[in-house]
N, C-alpha and C positions, 0 to 999 in steps of 0.2 A: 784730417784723417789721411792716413799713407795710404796709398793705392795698393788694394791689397794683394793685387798679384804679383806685384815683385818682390815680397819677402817666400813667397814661392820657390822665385828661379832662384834665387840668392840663393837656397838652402836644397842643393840638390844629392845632397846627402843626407842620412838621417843622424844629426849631428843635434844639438842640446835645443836647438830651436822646436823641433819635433819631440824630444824626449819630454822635456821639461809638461807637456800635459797629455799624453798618453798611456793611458791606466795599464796597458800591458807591461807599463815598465819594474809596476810592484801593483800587484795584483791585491796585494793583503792591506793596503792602505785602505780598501774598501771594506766598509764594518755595516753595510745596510743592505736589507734586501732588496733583490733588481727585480725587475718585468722587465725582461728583453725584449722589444717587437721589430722585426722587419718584414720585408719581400721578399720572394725570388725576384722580381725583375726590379727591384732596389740598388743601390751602388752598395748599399750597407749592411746587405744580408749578411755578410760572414761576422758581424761584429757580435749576432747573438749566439753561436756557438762558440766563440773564442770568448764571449765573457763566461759562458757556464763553465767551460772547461777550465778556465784561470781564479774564476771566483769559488772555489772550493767549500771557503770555509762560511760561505753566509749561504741564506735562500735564494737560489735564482731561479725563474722560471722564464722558457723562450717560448717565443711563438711567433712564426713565420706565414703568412699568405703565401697564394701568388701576386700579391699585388707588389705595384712601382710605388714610387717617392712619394707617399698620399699615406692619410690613415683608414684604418681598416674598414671604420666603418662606412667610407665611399670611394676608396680606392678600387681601381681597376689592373687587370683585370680581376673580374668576379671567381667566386662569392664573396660579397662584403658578411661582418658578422660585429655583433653587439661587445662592440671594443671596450666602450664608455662606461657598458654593467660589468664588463669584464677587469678594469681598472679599479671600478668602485671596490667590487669585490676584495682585492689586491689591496688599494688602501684600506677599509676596512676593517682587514686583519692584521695589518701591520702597522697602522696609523691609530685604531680604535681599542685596537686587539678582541675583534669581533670573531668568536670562534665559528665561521662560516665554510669552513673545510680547504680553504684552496690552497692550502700549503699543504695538502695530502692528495692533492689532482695529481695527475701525470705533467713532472716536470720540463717539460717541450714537446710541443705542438705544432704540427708543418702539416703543410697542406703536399699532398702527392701529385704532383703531375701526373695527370695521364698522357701517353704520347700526344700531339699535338700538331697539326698542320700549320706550316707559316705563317705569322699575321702578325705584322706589323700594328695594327691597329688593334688586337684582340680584346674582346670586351667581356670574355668566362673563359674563365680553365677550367677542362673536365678534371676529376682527380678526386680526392676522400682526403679528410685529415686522418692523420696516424698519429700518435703518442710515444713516447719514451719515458721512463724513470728518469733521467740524467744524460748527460750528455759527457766526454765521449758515452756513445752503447753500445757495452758488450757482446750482445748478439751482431753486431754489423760486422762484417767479415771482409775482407777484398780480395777478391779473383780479378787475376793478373791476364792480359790480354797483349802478346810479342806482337811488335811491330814487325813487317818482314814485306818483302817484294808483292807478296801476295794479301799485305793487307792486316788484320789483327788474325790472329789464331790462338791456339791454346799452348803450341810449344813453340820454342823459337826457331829461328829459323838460321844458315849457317851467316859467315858474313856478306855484309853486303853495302852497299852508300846510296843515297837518293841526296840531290841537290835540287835547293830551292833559292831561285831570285825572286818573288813577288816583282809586279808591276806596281807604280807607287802609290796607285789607286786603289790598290784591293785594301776592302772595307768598310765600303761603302755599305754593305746590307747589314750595316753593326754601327751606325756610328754615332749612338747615342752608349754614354757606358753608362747612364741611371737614368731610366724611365719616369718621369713626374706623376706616371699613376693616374693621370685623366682621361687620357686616349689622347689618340693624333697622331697616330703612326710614328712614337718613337721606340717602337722595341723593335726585334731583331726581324727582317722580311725573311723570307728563302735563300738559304746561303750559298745555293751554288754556282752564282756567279762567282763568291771568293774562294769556292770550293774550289775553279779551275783555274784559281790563281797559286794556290797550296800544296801539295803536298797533302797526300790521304791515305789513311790506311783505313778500310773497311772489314767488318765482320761477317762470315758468312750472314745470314736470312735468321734470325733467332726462330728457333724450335718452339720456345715457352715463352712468356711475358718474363721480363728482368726488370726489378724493382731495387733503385740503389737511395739513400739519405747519407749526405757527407760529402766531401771534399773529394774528387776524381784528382789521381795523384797521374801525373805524364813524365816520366823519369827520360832522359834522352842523354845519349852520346854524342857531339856536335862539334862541328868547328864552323869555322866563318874566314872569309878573305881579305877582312879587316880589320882592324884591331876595335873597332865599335860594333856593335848589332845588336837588332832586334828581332823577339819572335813573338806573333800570338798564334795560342794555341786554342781549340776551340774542340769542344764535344758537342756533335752531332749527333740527330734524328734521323734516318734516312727511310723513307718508307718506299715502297714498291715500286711505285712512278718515280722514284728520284727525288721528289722535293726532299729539301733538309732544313728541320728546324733544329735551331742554336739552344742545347741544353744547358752549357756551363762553358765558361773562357776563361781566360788569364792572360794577359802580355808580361813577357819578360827580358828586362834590358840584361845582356849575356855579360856587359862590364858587373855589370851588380850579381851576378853565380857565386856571391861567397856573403853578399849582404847589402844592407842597403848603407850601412857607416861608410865603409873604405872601397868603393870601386875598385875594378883595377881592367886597363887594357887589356883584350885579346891579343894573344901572338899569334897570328893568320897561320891558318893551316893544323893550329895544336888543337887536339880533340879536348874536350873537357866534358865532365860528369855533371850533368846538372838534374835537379829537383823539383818541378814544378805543380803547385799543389793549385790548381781548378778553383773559381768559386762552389762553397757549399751548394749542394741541390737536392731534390726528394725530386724523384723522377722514375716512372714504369714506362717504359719500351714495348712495346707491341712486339707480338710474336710475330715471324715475317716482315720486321722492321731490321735494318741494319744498324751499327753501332760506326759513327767515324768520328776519327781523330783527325784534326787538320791544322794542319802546320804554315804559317805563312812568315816571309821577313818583313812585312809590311801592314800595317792597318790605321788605314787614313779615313777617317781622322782623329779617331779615339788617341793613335798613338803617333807621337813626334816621330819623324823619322830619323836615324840618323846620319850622321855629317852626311857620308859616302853608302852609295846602293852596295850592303852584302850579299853575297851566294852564302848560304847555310847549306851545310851535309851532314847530314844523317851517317851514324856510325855503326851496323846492328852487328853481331845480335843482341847488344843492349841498349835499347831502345823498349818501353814497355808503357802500358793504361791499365792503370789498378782503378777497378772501380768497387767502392763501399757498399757492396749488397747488403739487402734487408730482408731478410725473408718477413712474407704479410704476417701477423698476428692477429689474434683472435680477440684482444685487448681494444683495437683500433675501433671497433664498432661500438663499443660503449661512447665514444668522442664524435659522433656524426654528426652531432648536432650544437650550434651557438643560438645564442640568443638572438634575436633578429635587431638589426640596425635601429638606432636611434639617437638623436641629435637634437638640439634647440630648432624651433622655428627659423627657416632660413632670413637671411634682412629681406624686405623688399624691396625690389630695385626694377627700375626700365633699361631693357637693354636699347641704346642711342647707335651702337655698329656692332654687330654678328663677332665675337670668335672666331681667326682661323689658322688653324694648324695646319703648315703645309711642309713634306721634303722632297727636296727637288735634286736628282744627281745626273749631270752634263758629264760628258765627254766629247770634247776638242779635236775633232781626228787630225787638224793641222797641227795646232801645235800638242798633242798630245798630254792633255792637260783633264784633268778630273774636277769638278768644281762642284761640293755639297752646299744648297740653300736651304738650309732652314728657317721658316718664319712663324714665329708663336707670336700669334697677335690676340690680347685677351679680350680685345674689342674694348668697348666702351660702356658702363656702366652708369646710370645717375640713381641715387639713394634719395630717395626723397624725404627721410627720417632725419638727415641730416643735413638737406641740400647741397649735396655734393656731387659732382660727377667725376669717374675716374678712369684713365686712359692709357694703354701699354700695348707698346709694341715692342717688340724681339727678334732680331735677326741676327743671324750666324751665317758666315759666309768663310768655306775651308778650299783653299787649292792647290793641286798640287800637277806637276808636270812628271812625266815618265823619265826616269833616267836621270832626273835632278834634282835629289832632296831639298836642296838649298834655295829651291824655288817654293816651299810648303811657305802657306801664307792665313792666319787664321784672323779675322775679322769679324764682331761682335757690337752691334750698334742698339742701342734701347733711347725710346724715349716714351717716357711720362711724363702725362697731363693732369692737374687737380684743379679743378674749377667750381666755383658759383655765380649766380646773376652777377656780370659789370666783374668779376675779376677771376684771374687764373695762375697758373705757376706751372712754368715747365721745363723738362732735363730733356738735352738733349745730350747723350755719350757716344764714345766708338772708340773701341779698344781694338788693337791691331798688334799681333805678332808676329814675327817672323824671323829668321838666322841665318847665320853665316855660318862656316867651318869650326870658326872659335867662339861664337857669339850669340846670345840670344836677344834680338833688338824688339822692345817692347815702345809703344806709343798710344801715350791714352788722352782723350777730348773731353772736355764737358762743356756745354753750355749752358746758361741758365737764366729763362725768361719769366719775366711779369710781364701780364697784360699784354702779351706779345710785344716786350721789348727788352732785348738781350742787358740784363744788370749784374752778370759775373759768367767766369769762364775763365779756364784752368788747361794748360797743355804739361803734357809730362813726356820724356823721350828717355828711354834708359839701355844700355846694353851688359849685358851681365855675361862673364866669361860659360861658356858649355864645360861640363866637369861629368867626362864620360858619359856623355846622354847628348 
């Protein structure tokens, strides 16, 4: 088996490697009804509004939690809901052709956020489901919010420039970009540590509750001092005391402002018009909450840095945050309710060592250096239905020094264990990244024991040229 992150870097364009099985490339090659499902706090959410919107001509129907990378019916965060009657239903009518109604429900279904306070670990989202006929919907409208000295407003404001260097660290309270949906503090904490690494523009105190479903569009004016750069941009929650929860993100590489096929270098200093469309989200704002927009050149470690530390400036008065309002409907209340969760008997199993999820983020004051530890250890497991016991550990280790991308260093070790009485087998890996100016240097380990005695083991070392990223 090729190790499969290097046909990755290889392809850092979207070039026929990518095309070749991605359904957005012809849409109409699909001749079967879908069930779309995601999360908000999923890396995958956006794939079920882009298939309703491209799958036209068959039945689709979406339906989005707030949960992470899990299924719905024990995904976190809560409410879980009766996924599995919900599927049968779905097959039923399209497998059995069981005239059961559900090709006549409201085709997409999301869960509303309610504003929400920080929590990385969060185990419920307050909030209502709401319904759509289809998706795009009609009724969803965007009011445009100018960026300006003073923050977002209603009209623009005259010219004006803000510049931003992030520190190489800002990121850290983001640096999972898909949530696994179990708990363990990988979703986003209180972002105002990288809030005061960013670039903000804020909304006066809202009057009324603001309720948006879709894609926040952040259209900006920009240049950079490099011919590389990056930015992530990030929609905030800001409520009265200051905390800010993380509503919706995007990073975007400023060589890729025309596409992802054909990069092309910035010319330092040349302004450019760029487009940046937010992850989807269903999201109500509290009245007396603020609305921000935050801009950063840096976020470690979701995003590579690159070669050389950019300054980004801001170009206004075009500069602007369209957000997808939804006005509530009267429709939404017939939908409050699913079927309650239900699944097989779980296996039985002894737990032999505890679960633990932990993220641990360092700062170096000497040598100025950021170090995120991640450790998902799923502890240890024996099944006694099978006489097996089973064993994983997971750690992620990202660093980075201020002022020198080139020292960004990402580090990823697992091993499993599979055992019964008198024998066992086990991996032991560790993959390591890191770069130069021109170069992405990959190096990856395996070991692999019986009965605690090493009987195979594999190194690989590769470096692949950087191609505007």
């Amino acid at each position: 088996m090729r190790f499969w992150l290097l046909p990755w870097i290889e392809h850092q364009r979207r070039d026929e490697y990518w095309r070749r099985a991605s359904v957005c490339e012809d849409y109409a090659q699909i001749r079967i009804p879908i069930l779309a499902v995601g999360g908000w706090e999923d890396g995958y959410s956006n794939t079920v509004p882009m298939l309703m919107e491209g799958c036209g001509d068959v039945p689709v129907h979406g339906l989005i939690g707030p949960w992470g990378h899990a299924f719905p019916f024990n995904a976190l965060p809560a409410p879980q809901i009766g996924y599995l009657k919900h599927c049968l239903r779905w097959w039923d009518r399209w497998l059995k052709d069981v005239e059961n109604g559900i090709d006549r429900e409201p085709a997409y279904r999301v869960w509303m956020n309610e504003s929400f306070r920080p929590d990385p670990d969060a185990r419920v989202r307050e909030g209502r489901w709401i319904v759509e006929d289809g998706w795009p919907a009609p009724r969803i409208t965007p009011r445009r919010f100018h960026c300006g000295p003073t923050g977002l407003s209603d009209t623009a404001a005259g010219s004006w420039t803000r510049a931003v260097r992030s520190p190489a660290g800002t990121g850290t309270t983001h640096p999972e970009w898909c949530s696994n949906g179990s708990g363990g503090a990988d979703m986003p904490e209180d972002q105002r540590a990288d809030d005061a690494k960013s670039l903000t523009f804020d909304s006066a105190p809202l009057d009324a509750p603001l309720e948006m479903l879709g894609a926040p569009i952040v259209t900006l004016t920009i240049s950079a001092d490099r011919p590389q750069a990056k930015i992530a941009v990030r929609l905030c929650d800001v409520w009265p005391d200051g905390a800010s929860s993380r509503v919706s993100f995007m990073l975007f590489n400023l060589t890729h402002r025309d596409g992802h096929a054909a990069p092309e270098p910035l010319e330092p200093g040349k302004s450019y018009r760029v487009r940046i469309a937010l992850n989807h989200i269903a999201h109500r704002f509290h009245a007396g909450n603020r609305i921000r927009v935050a801009i950063s050149s840096e976020w470690w470690p979701m995003m590579w840095p690159a070669p050389e530390a950019a300054t980004i400036t801001l170009h206004g008065p075009d500069c602007a945050l369209d957000l997808p309002i939804r006005p509530p409907h009267a429709e939404d209340a017939a939908w409050t309710e699913w079927q309650a969760p239900e699944t097989a008997a779980p296996v039985a199993s002894e737990t032999r060592r505890e679960a633990r999820i932990e993220r641990r983020v360092a700062y170096d004051i000497g040598s100025e250096t950021t170090t995120v530890h991640m450790i998902k250890d799923s502890g240890s497991e024996y099944l006694p239905s099978v006489d097996l016991l089973a064993d994983t550990n997971h750690e992620e280790i990202y660093s980075i020094a201020d002022g020198d991308p080139l020292s960004a260093r990402a580090t990823a070790i697992i091993r499993q264990v599979l055992a019964r009485d008198g024998w066992s087998i086990e991996t032991r890996a560790r993959t390591t990244l890191h770069a130069s100016a021109t170069e992405f240097h990959l190096s990856a380990q395996i070991d692999v024991f019986e009965n605690g005695e090493r009987v195979d083991s594999a190194n690989e070392s590769h470096s692949v040229p950087r191609d505007n990223n």
